[in-house]
N, C-alpha and C positions, 0 to 999 in steps of 0.2 A: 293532480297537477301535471300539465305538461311540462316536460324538460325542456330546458333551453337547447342553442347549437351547440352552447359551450360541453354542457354538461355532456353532452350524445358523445363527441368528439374526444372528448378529457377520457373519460370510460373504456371509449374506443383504444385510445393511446394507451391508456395505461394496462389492462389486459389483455389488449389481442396484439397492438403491434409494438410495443417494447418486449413483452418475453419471446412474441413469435416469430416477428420479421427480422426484427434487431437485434435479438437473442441475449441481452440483458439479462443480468444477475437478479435473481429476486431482494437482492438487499440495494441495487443500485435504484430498481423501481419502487423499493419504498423510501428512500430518497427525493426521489420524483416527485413522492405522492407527496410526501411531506411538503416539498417548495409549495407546492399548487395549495396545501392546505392551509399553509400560512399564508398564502397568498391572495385568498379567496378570504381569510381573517380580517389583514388590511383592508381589503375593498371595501367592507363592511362598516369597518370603524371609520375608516380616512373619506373614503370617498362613498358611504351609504348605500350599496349597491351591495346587496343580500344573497347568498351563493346561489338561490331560487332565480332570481332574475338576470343574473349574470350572464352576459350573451358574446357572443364573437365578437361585436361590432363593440363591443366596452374593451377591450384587449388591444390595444397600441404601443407605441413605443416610449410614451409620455408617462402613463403609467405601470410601466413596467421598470422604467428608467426611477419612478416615486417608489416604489415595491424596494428596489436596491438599495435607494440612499434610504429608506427609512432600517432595512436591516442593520446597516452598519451604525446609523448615528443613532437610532432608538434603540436596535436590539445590540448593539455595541460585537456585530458579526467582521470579523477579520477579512480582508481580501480573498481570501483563497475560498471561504464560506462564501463568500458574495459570490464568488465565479463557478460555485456547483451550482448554485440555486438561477442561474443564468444560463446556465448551460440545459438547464432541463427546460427553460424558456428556448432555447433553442432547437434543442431534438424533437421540442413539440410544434412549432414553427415548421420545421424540415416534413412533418408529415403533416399538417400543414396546407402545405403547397400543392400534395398529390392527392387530397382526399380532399378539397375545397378550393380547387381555383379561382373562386371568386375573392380568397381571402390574401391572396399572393401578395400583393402590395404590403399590406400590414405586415403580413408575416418576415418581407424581407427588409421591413423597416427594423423590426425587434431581433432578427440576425445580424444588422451593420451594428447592435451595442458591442465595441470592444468590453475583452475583458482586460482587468487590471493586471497591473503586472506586480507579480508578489516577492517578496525576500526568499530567494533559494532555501531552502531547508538544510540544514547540514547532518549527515549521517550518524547516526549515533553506534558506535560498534566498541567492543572490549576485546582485549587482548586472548589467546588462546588459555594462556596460566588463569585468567580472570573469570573465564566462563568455566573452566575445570572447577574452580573454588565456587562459582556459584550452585553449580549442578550439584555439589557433595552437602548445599546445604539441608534440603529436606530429611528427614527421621527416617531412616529406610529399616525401624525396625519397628515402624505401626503399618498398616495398610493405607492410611490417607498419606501416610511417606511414599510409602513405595507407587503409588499412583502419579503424584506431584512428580516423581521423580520422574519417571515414565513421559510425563506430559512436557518437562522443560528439556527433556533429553528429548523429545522428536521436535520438538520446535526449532529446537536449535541443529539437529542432524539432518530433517528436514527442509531446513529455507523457508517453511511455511509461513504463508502469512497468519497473522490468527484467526482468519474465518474462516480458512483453509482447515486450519485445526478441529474448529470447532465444528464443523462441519463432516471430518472422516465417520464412515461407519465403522464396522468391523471389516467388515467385507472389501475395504480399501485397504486391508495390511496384508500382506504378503510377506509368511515369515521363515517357508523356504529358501532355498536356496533357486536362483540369487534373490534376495529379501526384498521389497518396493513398498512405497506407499501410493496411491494414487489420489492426489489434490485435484478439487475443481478452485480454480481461479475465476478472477473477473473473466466477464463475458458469459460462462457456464463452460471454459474451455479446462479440460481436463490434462496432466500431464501425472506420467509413473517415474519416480524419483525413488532412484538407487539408496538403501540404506547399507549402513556399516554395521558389523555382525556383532558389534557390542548391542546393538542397537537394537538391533533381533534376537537376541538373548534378552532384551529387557522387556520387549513385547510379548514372547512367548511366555515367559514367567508372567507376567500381567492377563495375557487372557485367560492363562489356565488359574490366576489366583481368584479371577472375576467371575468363570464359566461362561466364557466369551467363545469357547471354541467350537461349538456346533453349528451347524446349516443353518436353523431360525434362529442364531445370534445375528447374523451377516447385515441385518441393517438395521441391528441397534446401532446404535450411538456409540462410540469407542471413548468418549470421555462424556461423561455425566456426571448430574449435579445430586443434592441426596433428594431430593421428587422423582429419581431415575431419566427425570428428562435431558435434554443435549443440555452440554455446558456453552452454557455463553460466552462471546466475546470479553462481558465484564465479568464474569468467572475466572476467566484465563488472564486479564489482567489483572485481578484480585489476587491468585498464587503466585505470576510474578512478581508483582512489588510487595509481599509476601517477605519474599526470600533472597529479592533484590535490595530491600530494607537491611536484611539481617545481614547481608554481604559486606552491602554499603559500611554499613556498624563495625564489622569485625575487620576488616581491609578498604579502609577509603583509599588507599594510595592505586589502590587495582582499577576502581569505579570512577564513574563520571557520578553529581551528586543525584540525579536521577536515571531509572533505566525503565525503559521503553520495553513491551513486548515485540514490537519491532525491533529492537535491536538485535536479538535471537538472530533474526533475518540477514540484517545488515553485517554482524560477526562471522555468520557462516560463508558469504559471498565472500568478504577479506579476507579469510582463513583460506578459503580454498584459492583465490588468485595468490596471496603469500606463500603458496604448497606449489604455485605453477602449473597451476589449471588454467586451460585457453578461455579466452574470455567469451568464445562462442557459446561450449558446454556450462559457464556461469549463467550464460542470457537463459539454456534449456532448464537449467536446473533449478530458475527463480523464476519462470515462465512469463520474461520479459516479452515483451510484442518486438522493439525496436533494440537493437545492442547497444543504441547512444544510450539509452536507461541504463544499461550496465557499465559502460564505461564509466561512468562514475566514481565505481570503485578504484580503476585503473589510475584515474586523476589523485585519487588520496593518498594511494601507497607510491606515487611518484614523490610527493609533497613528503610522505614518511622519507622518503630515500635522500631526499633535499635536506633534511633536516640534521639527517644524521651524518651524512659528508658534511654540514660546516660542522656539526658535535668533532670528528673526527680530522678534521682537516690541518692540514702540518704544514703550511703555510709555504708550499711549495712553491705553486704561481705566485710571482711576483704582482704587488700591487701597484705597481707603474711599469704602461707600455713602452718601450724604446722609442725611441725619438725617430721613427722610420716616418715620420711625417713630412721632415726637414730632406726627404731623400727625392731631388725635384726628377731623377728618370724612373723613376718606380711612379709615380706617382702621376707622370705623360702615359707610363706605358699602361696603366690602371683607367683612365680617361678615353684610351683609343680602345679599348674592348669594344667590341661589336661594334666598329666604325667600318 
C-alpha cells in the first residue's frame, strides 16, 4: 500500500525534524506522537476517514478545531491538555510551510487557532523544618531506606525535575570535590548543578553500597527499579507520596493535604531565594530559559512578607489621613506641576 502525504510528512516530522532540527526531548515527541495518534483515532470514528487514507488535503482548521472540542467535552481534557495537543498541531504546521508550500494556506489557518487561556497554577512548596521531617522519613536502616533516602535528598538538593531524576546515570555524579550532578532538561539542554557535601556523602555511600563506582557502571541507571531497569517517573512519584503520606499523617500542621514530586522543586528555589540567593543563579540552577519563570518565586515570598507585617503590625500608621485636602495652596501648587 502506498503511503499517503500525510503519512511521508507525519514520519518525517516526527523522527528527523523534531529530534534533529528542533532538538526536542524524546518525551516531548512522544507527546506529539500521542496528539497525532489520538487524532488520527477520531477521524476514524467521527469523520470515517482510516489513518490509511488520511491525506494533507483532509487536515484544516475545521477539523482540527472538531479534534479539540471533542477532547474536552468527550474525553473530559482540561485546557492546558487542549493547548499541548494544539501546540503539536502547530510545530507540525510550522514545518509545514517549509517542506510543502503548496500547503501554506491550510497550515496558517490551523496556526490563527488561539490557544485558551488557563487558571495560573499555584506553587506548591513546604517549609525548610517540613522538608527536614519529610527526608528523615524512610528506614535508613534497610537498603530500600537508604536508597529512597538518597533519591528524595537529590531531588530536593537538586531542583530536579523528576525526569531529570529519572533520567541521571552514574556517570552524571560527581562526588569529588566540588561534588555536581549534571541534569538534561527539556530541549535535551544540559546543566551541572552544585551539590552540598551532606549530599555527597550520601551518594558516595550509595554507590559504594550498590557497586556503582567503576568505569562500566557510568551509564547504568543511578536509580533503578528491581528488573534493574531506569526508575520511572511513576516510580519516583510512587516513593514520594509514599513518604509524603506518612509525613502528612504524623505532622499535618507542617504539610499541605497533598505533595507533588514537584514540590521538591518548588521548596528548593524558595529555600534558596529565603537564604538570599540572586534570582539570576535561581533561574541557572532550575534551568529556567526566561527569569520571568523564576520570578515567581520572588512574587510569593513578597506576599509571605505581606502577610506577616499585618501578623505583626502595631498600629503605628494611622488609619485616617489628615485633612491636607482642605489645604486649597498645596493643593494650586500640586495642579501647576509641570505647567
Amino acid at each position: 500500500m502506498k503511503p499517503t502525504d500525510f503519512a511521508y510528512y507525519l514520519t518525517d516530522f516526527l523522527s528527523k525534524y523534531l529530534p534533529g532540527t528542533v532538538g526536542l526531548s524524546p518525551n516531548t515527541i512522544m507527546s506529539y506522537r500521542d496528539t497525532f495518534s489520538l487524532f488520527l483515532e477520531f477521524c476514524a470514528e467521527h469523520e470515517k476517514i482510516t489513518p490509511e487514507k488520511f491525506s494533507l488535503n483532509n487536515l484544516n482548521r475545521k477539523l482540527v478545531e472538531g479534534y479539540l472540542h471533542w477532547l474536552e467535552k468527550t474525553r473530559k481534557c482540561i485546557a492546558s491538555t487542549r493547548n499541548v495537543r494544539l501546540a503539536a498541531f502547530h510545530s507540525l504546521c510550522q514545518y509545514l510551510q517549509t517542506e510543502f508550500p503548496d500547503y501554506i494556506h491550510q497550515a496558517q489557518q490551523i496556526l490563527s487557532i488561539p490557544m485558551k487561556r488557563t487558571r495560573k497554577v499555584s506553587v506548591q512548596y513546604i517549609t525548610l523544618d517540613a522538608m527536614k521531617f519529610l527526608l528523615e522519613r524512610p528506614d535508613k536502616t534497610t537498603k530500600d531506606g537508604r536508597k529512597d533516602t538518597v533519591l528524595l535528598s537529590l531531588l530536593y538538593d537538586s531542583g530536579a525535575r523528576v525526569q531529570e531524576l529519572a533520567d541521571l546515570k552514574v556517570g552524571d555524579i560527581r562526588t569529588v570535590s566540588p561534588p555536581t550532578v549534571k541534569l538534561t532538561g527539556k530541549g535535551n539542554k544540559s546543566r551541572i548543578v552544585p551539590l552540598m557535601k551532606p549530599m555527597a556523602e550520601l551518594l558516595k555511600q550509595y554507590l559504594r553500597e550498590n557497586d556503582l563506582r567503576e568505569p562500566y557502571t557510568f551509564d547504568y541507571p543511578l536509580f533503578s527499579n528491581r528488573s534493574k531497569g531506569k526508575l520511572t517517573r511513576a516510580g519516583i512519584a510512587y516513593i514520594v507520596k509514599k513518604y509524603a503520606d506518612e509525613a502528612i499523617k504524623e505532622a499535618p500542621e507542617l504539610f499541605p493535604d497533598k505533595l507533588s514530586p514537584h514540590c521538591f522543586r518548588h521548596s528548593k528555589a524558595m529555600h534558596l531565594l529565603q537564604s538570599g540567593v540572586n534570582l539570576v543563579y535561581i533561574r541557572d540552577f532550575l534551568g529556567h530559559v526566561d527569569i520571568q519563570t523564576t520570578e515567581i518565586y520572588a512574587r510569593i515570598d513578597s506576599e509571605m512578607k505581606r502577610k506577616a507585617l499585618e501578623k505583626s503590625s502595631n498600629k503605628v500608621v494611622s488609619e485616617k489621613l489628615p485633612a491636607w485636602q482642605n489645604n486649597v495652596g498645596l493643593l494650586t501648587w500640586l495642579k501647576g506641576l509641570g505647567k
